[in-house]
C-alpha positions as CSV (number, residue, x, y, z in Angstrom):
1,X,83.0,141.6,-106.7
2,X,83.7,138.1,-106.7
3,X,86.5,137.1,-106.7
4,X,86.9,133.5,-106.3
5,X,84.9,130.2,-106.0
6,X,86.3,126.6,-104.9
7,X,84.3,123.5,-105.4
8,X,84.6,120.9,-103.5
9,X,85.0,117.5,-106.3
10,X,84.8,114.0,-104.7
11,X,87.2,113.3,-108.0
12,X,89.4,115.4,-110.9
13,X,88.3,112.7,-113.4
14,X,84.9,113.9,-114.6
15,X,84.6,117.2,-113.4
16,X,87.8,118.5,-115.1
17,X,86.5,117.6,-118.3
18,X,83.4,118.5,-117.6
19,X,84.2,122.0,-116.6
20,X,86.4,122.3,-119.5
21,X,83.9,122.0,-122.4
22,X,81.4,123.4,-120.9
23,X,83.3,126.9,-119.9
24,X,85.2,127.0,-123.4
25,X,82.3,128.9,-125.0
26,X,82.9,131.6,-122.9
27,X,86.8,131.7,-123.0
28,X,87.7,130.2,-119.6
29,X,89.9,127.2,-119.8
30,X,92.0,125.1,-117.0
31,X,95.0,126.7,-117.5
32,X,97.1,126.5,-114.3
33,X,97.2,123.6,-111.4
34,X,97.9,124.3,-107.7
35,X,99.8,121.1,-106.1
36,X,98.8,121.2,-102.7
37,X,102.3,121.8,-100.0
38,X,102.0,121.7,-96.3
39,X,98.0,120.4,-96.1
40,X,96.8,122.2,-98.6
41,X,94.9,120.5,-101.0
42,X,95.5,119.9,-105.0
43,X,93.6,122.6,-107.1
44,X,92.3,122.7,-110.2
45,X,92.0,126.4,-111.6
46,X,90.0,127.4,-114.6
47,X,89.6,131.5,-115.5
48,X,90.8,133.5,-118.4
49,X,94.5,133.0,-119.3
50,X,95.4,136.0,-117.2
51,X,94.1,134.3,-113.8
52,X,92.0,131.7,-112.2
53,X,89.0,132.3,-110.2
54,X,86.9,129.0,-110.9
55,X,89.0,126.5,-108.8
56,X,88.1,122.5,-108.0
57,X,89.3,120.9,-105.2
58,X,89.7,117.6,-104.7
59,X,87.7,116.2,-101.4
60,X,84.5,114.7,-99.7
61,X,82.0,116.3,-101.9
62,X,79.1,118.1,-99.7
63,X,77.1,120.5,-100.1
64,X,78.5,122.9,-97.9
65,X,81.8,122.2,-99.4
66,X,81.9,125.9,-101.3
67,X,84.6,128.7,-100.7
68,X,83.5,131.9,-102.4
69,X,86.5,134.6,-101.8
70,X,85.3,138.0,-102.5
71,X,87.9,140.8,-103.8
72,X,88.6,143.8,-101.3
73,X,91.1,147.2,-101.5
74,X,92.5,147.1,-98.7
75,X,92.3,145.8,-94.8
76,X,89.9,148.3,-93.8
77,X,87.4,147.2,-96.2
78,X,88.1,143.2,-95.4
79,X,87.0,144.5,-91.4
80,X,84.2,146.6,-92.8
81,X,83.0,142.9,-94.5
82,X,83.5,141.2,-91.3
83,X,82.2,142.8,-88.6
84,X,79.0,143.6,-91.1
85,X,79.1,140.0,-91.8
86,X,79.2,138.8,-88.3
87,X,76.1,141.5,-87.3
88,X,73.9,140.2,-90.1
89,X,74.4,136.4,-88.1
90,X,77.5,134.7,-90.3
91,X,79.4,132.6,-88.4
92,X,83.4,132.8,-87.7
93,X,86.0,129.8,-87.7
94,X,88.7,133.1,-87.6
95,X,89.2,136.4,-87.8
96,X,90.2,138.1,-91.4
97,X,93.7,138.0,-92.0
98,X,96.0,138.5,-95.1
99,X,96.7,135.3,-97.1
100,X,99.2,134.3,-99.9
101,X,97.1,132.4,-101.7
102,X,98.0,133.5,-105.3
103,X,100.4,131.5,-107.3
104,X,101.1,132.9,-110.6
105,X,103.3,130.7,-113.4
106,X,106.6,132.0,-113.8
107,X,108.0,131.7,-117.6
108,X,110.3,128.8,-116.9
109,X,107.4,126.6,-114.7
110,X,108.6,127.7,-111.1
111,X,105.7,128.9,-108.8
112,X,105.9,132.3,-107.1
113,X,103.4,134.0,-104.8
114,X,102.1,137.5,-104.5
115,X,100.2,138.6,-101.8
116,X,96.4,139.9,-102.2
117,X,93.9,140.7,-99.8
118,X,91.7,138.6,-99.1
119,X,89.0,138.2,-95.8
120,X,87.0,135.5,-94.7
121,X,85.5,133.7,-97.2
């Protein structure tokens, strides 16, 4: 299952927009913002109310400029993913490792994290 893609925008002023009437038919919305800390850059995230798993990303635009995070129970099945990946020929900038890369919205506006599991991308 997928669970994530990032698109690398060379701007937020058309593609926001853009993405935002053209996904509204099918009930996903930009409904949350990530503002980048500590390098990482701003986000845009579109998905369902609940969460976001269409994010932009402001950057050089390139074609190779695509993150696509797939979903994963536990550790064991991120390694499974990796060293099957690796054997098929992928390429590795790192080993898996667990991220905190979900921010969720807290009811008065502050940002929290909560860990998932996530493997190379």
């Amino acid at each position: 299952m997928i669970d994530h893609i990032i698109l690398t925008v060379s701007n937020f002023e058309r593609p926001v927009p853009f993405y935002a009437k053209a996904l509204k038919p099918l009930g996903i919305t930009n409904f949350t913002d990530y503002d980048g800390l500590d390098g990482h850059p701003d986000l845009k995230g579109f998905g369902d109310g609940k969460r976001a798993f269409f994010w932009l990303k402001e950057g050089k635009a390139d074609p190779q400029a695509v993150h696509v995070g797939f979903a994963a129970k536990d550790h064991a099945e991120v390694d499974a993913f990796y060293k099957a990946a690796v054997k098929a020929g992928g390429k590795s900038k790192k080993a898996p490792q667990a991220r905190i890369l979900s921010w969720l919205l807290c009811d008065m506006g502050a940002r929290s994290r909560r860990p998932r599991y996530r493997g190379r991308s």
